[in-house]
VOVEX-517721 format. One record per residue (C-alpha): residue number from 1; residue in one letter; x, y, z. Coordinates in pm, whole numbers, plus 32768, in hexadecimal, padded with zeros to 4 digits. Each point is the difference from the previous one (the first is absolute). Layout:
% VOVEX-517721
<node><num>NUM</num><residu>a</residu><x>X</x><y>Y</y><z>Z</z></node>
...
This chain:
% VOVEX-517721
<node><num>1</num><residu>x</residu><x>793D</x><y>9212</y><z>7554</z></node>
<node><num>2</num><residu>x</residu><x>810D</x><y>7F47</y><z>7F9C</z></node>
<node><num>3</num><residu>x</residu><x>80C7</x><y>801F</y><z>7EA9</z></node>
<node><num>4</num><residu>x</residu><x>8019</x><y>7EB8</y><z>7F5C</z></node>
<node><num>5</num><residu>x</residu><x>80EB</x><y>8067</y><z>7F1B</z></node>
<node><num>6</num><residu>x</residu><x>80FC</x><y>8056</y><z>8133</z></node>
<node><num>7</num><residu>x</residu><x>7FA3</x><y>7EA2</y><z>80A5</z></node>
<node><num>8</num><residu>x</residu><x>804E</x><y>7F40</y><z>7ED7</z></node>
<node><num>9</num><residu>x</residu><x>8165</x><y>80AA</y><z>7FE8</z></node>
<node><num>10</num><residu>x</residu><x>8078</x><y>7F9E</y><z>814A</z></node>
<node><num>11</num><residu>x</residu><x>80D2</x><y>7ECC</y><z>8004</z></node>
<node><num>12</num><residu>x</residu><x>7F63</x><y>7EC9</y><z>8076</z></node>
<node><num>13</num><residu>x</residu><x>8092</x><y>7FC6</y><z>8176</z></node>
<node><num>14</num><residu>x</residu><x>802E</x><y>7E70</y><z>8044</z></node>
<node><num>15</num><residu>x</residu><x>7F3A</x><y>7FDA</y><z>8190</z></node>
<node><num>16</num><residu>x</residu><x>80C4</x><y>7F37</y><z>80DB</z></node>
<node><num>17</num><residu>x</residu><x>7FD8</x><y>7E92</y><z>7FDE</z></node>
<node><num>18</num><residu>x</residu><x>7F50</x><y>7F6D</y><z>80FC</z></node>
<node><num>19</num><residu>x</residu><x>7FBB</x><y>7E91</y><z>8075</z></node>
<node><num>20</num><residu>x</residu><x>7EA6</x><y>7FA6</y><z>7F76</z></node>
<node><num>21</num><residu>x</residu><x>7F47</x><y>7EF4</y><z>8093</z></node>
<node><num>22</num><residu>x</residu><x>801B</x><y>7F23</y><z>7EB1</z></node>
<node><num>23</num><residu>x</residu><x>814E</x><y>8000</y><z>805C</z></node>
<node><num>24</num><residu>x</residu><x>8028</x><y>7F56</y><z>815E</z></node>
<node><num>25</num><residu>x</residu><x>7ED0</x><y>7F0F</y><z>7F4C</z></node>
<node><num>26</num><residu>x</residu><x>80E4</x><y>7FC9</y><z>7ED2</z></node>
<node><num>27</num><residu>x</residu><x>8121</x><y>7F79</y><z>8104</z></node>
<node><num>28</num><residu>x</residu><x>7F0E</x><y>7F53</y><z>80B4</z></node>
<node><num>29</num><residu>x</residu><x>7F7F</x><y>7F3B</y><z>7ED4</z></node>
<node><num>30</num><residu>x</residu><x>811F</x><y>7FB1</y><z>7F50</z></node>
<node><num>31</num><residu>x</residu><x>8080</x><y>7F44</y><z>8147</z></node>
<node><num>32</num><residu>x</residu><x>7F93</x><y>7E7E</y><z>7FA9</z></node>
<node><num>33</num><residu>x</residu><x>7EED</x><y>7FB5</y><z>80F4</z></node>
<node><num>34</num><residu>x</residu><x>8060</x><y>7E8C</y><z>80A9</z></node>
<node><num>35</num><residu>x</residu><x>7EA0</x><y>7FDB</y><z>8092</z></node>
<node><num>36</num><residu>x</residu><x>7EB8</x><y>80B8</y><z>7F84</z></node>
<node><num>37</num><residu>x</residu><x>7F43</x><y>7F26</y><z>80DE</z></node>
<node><num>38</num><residu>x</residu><x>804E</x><y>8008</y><z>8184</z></node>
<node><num>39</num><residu>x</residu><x>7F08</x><y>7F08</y><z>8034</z></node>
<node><num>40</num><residu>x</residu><x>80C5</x><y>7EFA</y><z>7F35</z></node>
<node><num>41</num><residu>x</residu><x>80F4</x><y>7FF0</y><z>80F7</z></node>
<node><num>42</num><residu>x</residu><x>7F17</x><y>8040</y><z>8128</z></node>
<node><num>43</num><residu>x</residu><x>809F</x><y>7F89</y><z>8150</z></node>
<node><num>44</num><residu>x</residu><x>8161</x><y>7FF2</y><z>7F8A</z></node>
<node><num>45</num><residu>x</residu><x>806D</x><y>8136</y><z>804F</z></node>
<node><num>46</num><residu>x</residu><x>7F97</x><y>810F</y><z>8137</z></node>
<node><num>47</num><residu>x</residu><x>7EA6</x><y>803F</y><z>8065</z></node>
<node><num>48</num><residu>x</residu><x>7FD3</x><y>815D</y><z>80C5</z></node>
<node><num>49</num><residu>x</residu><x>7EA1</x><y>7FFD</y><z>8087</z></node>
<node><num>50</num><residu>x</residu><x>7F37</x><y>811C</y><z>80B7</z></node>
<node><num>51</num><residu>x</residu><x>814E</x><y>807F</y><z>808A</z></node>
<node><num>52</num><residu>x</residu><x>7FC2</x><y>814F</y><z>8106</z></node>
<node><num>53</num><residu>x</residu><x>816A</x><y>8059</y><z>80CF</z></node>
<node><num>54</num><residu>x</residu><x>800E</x><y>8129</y><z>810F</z></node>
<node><num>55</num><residu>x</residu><x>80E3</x><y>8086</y><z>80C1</z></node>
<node><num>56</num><residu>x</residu><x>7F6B</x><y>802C</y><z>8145</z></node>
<node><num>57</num><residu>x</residu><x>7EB0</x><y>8080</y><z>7FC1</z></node>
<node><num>58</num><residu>x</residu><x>806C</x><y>80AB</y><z>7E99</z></node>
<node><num>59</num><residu>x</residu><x>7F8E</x><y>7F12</y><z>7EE1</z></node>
<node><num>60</num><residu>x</residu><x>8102</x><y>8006</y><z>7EE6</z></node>
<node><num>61</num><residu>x</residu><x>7F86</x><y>7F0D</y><z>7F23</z></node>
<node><num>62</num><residu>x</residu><x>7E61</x><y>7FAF</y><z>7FB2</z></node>
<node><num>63</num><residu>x</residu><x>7F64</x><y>7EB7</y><z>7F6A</z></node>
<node><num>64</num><residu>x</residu><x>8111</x><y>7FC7</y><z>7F14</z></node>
<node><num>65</num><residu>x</residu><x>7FCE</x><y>7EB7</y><z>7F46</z></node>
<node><num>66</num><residu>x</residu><x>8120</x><y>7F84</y><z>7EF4</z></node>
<node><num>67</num><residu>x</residu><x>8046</x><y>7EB9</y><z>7F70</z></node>
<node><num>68</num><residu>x</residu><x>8169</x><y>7FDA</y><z>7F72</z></node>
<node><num>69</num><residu>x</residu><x>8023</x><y>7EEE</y><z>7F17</z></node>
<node><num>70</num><residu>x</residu><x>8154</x><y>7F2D</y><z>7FDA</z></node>
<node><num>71</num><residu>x</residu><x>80E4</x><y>806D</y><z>7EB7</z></node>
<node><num>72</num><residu>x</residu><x>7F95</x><y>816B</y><z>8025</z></node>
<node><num>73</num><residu>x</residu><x>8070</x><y>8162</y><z>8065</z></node>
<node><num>74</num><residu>x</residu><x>7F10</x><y>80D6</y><z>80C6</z></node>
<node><num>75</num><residu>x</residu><x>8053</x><y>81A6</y><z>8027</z></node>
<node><num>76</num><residu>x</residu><x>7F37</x><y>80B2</y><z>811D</z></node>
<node><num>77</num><residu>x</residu><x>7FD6</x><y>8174</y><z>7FA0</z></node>
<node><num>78</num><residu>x</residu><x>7F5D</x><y>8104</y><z>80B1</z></node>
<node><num>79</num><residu>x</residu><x>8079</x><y>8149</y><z>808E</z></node>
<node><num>80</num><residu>x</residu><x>80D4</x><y>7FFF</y><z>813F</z></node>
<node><num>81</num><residu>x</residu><x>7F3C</x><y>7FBD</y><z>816F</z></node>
<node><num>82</num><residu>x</residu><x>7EE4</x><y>7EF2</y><z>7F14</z></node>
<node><num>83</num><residu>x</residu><x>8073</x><y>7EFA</y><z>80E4</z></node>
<node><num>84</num><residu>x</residu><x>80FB</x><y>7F2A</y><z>7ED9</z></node>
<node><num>85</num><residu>x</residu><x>8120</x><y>7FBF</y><z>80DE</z></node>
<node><num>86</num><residu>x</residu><x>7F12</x><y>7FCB</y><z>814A</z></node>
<node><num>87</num><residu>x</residu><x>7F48</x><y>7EEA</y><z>7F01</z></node>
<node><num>88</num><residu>x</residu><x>8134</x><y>7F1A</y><z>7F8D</z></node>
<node><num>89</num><residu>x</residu><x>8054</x><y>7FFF</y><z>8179</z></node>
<node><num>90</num><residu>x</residu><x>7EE1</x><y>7F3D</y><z>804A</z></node>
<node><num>91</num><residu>x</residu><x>803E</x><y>7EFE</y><z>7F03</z></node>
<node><num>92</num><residu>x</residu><x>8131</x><y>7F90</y><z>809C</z></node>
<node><num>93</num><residu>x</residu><x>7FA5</x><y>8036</y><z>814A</z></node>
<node><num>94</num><residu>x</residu><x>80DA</x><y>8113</y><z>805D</z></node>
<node><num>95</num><residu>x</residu><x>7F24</x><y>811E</y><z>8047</z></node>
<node><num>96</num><residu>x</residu><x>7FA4</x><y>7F41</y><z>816E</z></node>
<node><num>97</num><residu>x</residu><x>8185</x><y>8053</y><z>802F</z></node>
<node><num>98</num><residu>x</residu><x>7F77</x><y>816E</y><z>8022</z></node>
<node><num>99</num><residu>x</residu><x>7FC1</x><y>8079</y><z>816E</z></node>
<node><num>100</num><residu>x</residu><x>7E8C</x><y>803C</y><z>8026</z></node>
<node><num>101</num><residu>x</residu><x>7FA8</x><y>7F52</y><z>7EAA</z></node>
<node><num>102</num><residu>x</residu><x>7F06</x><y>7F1D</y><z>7FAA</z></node>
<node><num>103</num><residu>x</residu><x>7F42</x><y>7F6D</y><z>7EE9</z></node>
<node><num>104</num><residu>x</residu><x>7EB7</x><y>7F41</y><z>7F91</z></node>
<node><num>105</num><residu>x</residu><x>7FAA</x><y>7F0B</y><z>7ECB</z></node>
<node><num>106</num><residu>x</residu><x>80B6</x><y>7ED5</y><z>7F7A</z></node>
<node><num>107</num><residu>x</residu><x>811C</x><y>7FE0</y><z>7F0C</z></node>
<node><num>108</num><residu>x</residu><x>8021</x><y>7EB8</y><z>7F46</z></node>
<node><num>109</num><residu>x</residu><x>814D</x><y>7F76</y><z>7F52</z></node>
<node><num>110</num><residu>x</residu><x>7FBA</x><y>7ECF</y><z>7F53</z></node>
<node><num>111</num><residu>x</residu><x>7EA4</x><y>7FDC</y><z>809A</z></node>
<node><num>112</num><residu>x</residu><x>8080</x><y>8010</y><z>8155</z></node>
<node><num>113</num><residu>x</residu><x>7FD5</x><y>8113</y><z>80F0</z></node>
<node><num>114</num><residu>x</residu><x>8144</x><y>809B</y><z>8082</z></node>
<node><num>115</num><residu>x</residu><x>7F3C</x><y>80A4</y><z>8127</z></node>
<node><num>116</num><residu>x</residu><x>7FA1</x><y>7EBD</y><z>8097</z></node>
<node><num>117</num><residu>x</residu><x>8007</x><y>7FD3</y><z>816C</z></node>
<node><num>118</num><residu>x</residu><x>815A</x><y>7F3B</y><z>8047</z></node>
<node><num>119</num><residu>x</residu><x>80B4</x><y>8026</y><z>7EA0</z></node>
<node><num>120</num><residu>x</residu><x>815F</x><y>8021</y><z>7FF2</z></node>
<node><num>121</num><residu>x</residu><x>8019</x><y>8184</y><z>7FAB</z></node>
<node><num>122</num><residu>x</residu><x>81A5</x><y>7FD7</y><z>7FCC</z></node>
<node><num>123</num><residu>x</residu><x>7F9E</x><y>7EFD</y><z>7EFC</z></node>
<node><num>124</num><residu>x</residu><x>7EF7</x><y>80AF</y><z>7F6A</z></node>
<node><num>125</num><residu>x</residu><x>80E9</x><y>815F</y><z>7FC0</z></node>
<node><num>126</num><residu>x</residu><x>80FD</x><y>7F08</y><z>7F57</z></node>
<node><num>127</num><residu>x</residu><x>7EE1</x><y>7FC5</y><z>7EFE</z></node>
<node><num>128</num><residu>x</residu><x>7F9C</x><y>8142</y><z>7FFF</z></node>
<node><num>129</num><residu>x</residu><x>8139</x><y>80CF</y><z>7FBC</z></node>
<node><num>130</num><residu>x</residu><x>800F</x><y>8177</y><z>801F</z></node>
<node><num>131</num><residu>x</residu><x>8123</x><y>80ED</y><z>7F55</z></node>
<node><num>132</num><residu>x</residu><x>7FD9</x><y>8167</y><z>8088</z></node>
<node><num>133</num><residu>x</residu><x>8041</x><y>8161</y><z>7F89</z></node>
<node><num>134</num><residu>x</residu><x>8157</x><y>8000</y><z>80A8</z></node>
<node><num>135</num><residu>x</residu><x>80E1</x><y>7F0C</y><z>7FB4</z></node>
<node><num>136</num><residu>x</residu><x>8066</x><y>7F3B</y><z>811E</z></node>
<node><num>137</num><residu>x</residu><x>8111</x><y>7F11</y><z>7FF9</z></node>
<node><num>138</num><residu>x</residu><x>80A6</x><y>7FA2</y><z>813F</z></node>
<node><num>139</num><residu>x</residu><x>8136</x><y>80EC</y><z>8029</z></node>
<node><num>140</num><residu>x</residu><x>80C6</x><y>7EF0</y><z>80C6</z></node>
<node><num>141</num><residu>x</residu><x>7FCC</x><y>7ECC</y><z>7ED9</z></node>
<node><num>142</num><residu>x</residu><x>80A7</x><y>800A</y><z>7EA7</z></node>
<node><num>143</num><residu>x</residu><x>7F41</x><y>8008</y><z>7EDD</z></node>
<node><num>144</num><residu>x</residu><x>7FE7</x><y>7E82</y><z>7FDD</z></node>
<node><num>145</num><residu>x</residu><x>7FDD</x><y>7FEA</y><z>8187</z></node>
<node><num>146</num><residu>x</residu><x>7EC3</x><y>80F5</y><z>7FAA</z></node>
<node><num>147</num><residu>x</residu><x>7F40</x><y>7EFF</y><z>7F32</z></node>
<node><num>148</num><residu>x</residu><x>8015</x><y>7EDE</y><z>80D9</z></node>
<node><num>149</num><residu>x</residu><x>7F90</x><y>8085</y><z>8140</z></node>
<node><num>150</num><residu>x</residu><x>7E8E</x><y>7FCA</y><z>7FEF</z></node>
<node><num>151</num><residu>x</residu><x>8098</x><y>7EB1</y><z>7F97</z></node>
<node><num>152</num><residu>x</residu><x>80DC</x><y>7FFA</y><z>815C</z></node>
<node><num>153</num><residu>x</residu><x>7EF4</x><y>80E6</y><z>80C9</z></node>
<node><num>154</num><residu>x</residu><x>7EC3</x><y>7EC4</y><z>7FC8</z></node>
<node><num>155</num><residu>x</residu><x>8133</x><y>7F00</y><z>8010</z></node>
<node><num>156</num><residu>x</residu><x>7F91</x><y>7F91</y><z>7EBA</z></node>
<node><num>157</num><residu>x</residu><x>80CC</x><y>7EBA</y><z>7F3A</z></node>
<node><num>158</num><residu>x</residu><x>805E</x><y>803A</y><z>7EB4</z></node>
<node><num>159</num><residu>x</residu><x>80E6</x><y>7F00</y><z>7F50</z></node>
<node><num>160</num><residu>x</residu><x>80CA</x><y>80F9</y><z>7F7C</z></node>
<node><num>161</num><residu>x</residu><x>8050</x><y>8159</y><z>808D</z></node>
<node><num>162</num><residu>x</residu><x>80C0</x><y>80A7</y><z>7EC9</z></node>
<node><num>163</num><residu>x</residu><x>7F2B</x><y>7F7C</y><z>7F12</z></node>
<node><num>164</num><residu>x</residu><x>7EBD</x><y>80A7</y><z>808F</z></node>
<node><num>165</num><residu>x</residu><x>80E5</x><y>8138</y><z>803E</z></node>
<node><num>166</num><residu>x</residu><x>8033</x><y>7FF8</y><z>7EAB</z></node>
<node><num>167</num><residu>x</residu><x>7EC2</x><y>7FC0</y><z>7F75</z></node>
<node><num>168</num><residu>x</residu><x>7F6D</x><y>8104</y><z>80D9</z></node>
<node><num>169</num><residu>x</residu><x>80D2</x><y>8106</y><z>7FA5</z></node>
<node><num>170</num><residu>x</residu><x>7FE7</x><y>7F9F</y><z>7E88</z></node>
<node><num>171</num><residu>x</residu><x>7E85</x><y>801C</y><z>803F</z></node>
<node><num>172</num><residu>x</residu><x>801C</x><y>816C</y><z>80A2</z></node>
<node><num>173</num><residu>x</residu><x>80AB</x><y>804F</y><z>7EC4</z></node>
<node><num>174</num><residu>x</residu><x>812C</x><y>8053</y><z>80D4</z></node>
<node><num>175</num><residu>x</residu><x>8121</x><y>7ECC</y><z>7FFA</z></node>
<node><num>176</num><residu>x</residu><x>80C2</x><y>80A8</y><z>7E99</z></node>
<node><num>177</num><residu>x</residu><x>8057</x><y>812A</y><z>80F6</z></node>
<node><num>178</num><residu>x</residu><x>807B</x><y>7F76</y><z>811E</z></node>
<node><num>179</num><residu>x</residu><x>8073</x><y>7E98</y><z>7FD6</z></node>
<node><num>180</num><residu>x</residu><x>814F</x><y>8071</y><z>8035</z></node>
<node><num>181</num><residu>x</residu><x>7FBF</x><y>8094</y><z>8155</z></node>
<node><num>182</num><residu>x</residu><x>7F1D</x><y>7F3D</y><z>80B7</z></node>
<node><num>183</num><residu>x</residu><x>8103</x><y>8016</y><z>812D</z></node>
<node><num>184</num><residu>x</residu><x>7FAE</x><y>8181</y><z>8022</z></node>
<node><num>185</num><residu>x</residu><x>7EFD</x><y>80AC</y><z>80E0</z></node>
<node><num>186</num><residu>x</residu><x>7EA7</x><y>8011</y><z>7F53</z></node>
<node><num>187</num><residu>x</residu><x>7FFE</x><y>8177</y><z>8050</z></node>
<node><num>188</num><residu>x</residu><x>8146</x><y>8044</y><z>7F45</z></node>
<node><num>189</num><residu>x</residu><x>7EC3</x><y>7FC0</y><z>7EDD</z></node>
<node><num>190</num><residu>x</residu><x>7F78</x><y>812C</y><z>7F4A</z></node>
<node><num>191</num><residu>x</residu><x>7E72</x><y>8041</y><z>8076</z></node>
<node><num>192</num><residu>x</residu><x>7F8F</x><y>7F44</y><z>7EB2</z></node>
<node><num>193</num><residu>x</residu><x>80EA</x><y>7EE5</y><z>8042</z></node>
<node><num>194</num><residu>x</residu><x>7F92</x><y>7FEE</y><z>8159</z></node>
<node><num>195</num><residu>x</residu><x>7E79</x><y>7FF6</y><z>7FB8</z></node>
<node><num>196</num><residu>x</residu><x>802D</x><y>7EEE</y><z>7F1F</z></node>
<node><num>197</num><residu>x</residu><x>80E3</x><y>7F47</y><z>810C</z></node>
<node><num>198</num><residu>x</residu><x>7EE8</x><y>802F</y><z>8105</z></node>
<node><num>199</num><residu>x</residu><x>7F3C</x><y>7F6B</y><z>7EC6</z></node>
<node><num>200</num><residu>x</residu><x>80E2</x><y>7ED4</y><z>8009</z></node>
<node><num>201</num><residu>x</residu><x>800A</x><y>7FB4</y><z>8178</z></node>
<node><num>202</num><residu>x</residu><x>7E64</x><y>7FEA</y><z>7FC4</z></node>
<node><num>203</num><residu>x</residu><x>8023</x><y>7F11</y><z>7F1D</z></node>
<node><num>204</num><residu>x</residu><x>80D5</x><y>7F30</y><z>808F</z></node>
<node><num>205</num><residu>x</residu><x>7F15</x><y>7F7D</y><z>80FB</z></node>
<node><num>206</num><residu>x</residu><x>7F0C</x><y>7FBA</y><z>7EBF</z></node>
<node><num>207</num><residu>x</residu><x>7EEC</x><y>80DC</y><z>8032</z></node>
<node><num>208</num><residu>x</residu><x>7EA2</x><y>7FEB</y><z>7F53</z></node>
<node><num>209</num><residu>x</residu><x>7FBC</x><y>816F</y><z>8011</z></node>
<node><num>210</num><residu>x</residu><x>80E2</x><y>8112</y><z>7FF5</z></node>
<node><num>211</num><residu>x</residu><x>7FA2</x><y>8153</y><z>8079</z></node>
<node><num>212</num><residu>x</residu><x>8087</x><y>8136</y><z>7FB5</z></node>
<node><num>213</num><residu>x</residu><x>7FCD</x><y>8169</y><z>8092</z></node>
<node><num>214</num><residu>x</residu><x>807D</x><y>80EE</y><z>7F42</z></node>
<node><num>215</num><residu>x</residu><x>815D</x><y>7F3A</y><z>7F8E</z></node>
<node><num>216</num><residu>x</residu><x>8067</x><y>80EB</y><z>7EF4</z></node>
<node><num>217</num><residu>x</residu><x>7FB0</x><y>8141</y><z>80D0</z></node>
<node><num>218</num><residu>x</residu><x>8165</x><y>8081</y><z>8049</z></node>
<node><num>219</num><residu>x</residu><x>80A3</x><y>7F5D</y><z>7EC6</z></node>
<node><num>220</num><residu>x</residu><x>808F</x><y>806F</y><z>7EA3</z></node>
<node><num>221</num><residu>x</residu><x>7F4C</x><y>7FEF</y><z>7EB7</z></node>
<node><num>222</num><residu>x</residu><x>8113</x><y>7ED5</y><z>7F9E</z></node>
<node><num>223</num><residu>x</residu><x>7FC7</x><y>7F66</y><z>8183</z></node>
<node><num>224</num><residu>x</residu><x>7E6C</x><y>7FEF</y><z>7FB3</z></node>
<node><num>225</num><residu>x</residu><x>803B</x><y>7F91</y><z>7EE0</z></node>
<node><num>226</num><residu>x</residu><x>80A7</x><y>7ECE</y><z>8051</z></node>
<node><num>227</num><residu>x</residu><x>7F03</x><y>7FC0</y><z>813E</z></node>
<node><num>228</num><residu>x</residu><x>7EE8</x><y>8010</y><z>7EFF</z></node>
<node><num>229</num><residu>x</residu><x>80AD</x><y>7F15</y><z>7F36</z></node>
<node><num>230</num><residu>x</residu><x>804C</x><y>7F05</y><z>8131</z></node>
<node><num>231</num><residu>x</residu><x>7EA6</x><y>8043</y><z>803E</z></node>
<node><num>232</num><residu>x</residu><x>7F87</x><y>7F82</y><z>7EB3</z></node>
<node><num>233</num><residu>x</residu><x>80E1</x><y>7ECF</y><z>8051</z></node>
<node><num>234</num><residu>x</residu><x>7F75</x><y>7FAF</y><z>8142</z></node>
<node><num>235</num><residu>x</residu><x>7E80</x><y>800F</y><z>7F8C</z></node>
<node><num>236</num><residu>x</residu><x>8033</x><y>7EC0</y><z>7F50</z></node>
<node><num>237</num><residu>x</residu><x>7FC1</x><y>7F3C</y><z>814B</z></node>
<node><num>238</num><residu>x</residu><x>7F79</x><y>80AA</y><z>8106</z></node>
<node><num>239</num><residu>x</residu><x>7F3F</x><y>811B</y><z>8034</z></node>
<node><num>240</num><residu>x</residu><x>8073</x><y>814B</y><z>801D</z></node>
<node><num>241</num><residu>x</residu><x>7F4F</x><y>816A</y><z>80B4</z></node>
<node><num>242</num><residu>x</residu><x>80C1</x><y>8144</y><z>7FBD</z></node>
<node><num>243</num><residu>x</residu><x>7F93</x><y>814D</y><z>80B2</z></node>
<node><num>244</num><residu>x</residu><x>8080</x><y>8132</y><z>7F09</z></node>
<node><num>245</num><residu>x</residu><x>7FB9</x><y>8139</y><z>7FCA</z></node>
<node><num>246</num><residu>x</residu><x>807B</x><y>7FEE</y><z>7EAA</z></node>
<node><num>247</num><residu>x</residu><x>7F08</x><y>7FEB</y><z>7F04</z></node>
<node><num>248</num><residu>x</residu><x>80BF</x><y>7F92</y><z>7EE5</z></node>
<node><num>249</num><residu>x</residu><x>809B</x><y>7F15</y><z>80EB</z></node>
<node><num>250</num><residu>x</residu><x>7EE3</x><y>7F50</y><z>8043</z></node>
<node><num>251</num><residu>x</residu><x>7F82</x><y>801D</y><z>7E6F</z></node>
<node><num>252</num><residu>x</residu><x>8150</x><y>7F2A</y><z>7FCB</z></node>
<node><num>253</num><residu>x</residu><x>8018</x><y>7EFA</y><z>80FD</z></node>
<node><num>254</num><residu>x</residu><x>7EBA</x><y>7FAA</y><z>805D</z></node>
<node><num>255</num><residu>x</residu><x>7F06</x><y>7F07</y><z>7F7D</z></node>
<node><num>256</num><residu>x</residu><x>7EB6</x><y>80B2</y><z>810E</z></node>
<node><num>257</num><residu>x</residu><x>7FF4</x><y>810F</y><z>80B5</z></node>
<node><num>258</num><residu>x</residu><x>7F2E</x><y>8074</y><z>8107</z></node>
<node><num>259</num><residu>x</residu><x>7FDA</x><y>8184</y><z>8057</z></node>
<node><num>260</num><residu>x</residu><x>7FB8</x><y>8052</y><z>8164</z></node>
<node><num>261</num><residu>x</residu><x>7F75</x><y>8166</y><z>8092</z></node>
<node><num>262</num><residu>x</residu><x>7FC1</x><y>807B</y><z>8158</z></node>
<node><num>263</num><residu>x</residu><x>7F0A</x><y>811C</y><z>7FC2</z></node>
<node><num>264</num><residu>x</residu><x>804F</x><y>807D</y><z>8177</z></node>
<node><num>265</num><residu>x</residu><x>7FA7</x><y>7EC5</y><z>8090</z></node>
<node><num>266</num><residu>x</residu><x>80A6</x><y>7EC2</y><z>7FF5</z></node>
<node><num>267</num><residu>x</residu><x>809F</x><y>7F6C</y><z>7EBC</z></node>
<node><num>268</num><residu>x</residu><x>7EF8</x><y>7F5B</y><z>7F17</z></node>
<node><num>269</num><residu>x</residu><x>8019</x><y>7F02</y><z>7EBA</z></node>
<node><num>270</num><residu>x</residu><x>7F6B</x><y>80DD</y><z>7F0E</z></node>
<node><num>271</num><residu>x</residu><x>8076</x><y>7F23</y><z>7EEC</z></node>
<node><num>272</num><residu>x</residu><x>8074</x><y>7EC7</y><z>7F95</z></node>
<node><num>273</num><residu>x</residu><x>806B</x><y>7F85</y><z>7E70</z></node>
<node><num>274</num><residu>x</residu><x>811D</x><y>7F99</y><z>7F04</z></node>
<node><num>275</num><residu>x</residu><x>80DF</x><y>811F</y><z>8000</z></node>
<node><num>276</num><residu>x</residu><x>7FA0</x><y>805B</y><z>7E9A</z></node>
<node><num>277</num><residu>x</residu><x>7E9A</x><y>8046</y><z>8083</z></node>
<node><num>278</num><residu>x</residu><x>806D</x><y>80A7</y><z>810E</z></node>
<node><num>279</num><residu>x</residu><x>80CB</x><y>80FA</y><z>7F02</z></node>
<node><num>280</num><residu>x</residu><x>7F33</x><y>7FE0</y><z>7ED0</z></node>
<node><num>281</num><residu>x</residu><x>7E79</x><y>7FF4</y><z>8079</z></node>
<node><num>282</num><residu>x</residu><x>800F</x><y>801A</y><z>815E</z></node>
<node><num>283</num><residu>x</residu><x>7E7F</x><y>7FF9</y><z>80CC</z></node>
<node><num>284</num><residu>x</residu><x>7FED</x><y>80E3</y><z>80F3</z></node>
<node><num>285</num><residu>x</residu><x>8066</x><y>81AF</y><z>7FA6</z></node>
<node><num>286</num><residu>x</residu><x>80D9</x><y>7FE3</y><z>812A</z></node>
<node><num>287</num><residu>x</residu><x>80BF</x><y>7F0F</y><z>7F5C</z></node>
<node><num>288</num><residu>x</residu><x>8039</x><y>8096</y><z>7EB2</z></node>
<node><num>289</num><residu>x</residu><x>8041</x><y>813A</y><z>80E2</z></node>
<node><num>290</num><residu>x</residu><x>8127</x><y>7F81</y><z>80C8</z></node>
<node><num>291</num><residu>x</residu><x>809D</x><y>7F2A</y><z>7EB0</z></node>
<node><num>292</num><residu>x</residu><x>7FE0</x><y>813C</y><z>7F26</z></node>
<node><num>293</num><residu>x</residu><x>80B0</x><y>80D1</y><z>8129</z></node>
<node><num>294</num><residu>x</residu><x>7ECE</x><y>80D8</y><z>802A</z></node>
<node><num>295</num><residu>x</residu><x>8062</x><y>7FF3</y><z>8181</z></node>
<node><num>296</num><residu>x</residu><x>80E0</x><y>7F48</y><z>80E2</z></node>
């Protein structure tokens, strides 16, 4: 039996805060939502539909079906191995670069199918621009020399080289720091300087999409920080897809997200919404599961 008296004497211990789920929603709502509506801008943005990808005979990626709208940021969560990474590869095309690789379903940008027999794939991945986990500027270019070669690599005409260089940088959040230097070797960059310069050299070839695997990964809390603000920026005219594992990163930055799950078998939409919903009433338990950090 236990003496109440006793109990009431003991001090009153303070249990570790922990992140509630009215917390991720709380970041997730207060985040102005540019479009509640997809359908308002149907056609105007990317169009994922029925996408499967293997890898030999090993399907990584199941009937997933996405539409992302122009002026908006879409996160992919999910729990490593769900097939995120393997699924903004086939929206640019680049997963067919794979040995053994192959896909089925269409993907539409603009209304137009980028998987049509005869398209110009070069021209579609300058639409379609990817920034990856690693930053990867070209060791042998300077950092200016960095954001015009997609510009030199499609032998693209612009009226004025410097100016774009400028703008794009400026855009990437990135031209304050190293206006001064532009002469120097793009890896003489810290990592967050040199994600946000792979960032520029995307945009220099003016991409509709930009898509983005993990880009704040290997970075510093002040590095992300400044990606999720260029990120912010960027959203104002095309669309954008991060991949994160970081669930307050994707409360912050992103207008929908969709949550994908393997289950042992190949990765699966299990669900699609404005971010707030997502965090704050999420559908399906396995959802609320992964958001709450039940598992994953």
């Amino acid at each position: 039996m236990i003496d109440k008296s006793v109990r009431e004497e003991r001090p009153v211990m303070s249990e570790p805060q922990k992140i509630q789920p009215s917390s991720l929603a709380d970041v997730a709502a207060s985040k102005f939502e540019k479009q509640d509506n997809v359908s308002a801008a149907y056609g105007s943005g990317l169009d994922a539909r029925n996408i499967y990808a293997w890898f030999g005979k090993y399907l990584a990626v199941s009937d997933m079906s996405i539409y992302f709208a122009a002026g908006t940021v879409t996160a992919l969560i999910g729990p490593s191995g769900c097939g995120k990474s393997t699924f903004i590869r086939t929206l640019n095309r680049m997963h067919e670069f794979i040995p053994g690789a192959a896909m089925s379903g269409e993907v539409f940008l603009h209304g137009k199918d980028i998987y049509t027999s005869g398209i110009d794939v070069t021209k579609i991945r300058l639409k379609i621009g990817m920034v990856f986990q690693k930053p990867n500027p070209f060791p042998s270019m300077s950092i200016g020399e960095n954001v015009l070669a997609g510009i030199k690599l499609a032998q693209l005409k612009v009226p004025n080289k410097n100016e774009l260089m400028q703008d794009c940088l400026e855009r990437a959040g990135l031209w304050s720091e190293v206006k001064d230097r532009l002469n120097q070797p793009g890896g003489s960059l810290s990592g967050g300087q040199q994600q946000r310069l792979c960032i520029a050299r995307s945009l220099a070839v003016n991409p509709d999409v930009l898509l983005m695997d993990e880009p704040c990964s290997a970075l510093d809390p002040g590095s992300t920080l400044k990606i999720e603000e260029t990120i912010g920026e960027l959203a104002k005219t095309m669309a954008v897809i991060i991949v994160t594992h970081n669930m307050q990163q994707a409360a912050r930055v992103s207008d929908y997200t969709a949550f994908l799950l393997s289950e042992g078998g190949p990765g699966k939409l299990i669900e699609f919404a404005p971010t707030r919903e997502i965090f704050g009433r999420p559908k399906d338990i396995r959802t609320e599961n992964y958001v709450t950090g039940r598992f994953g």
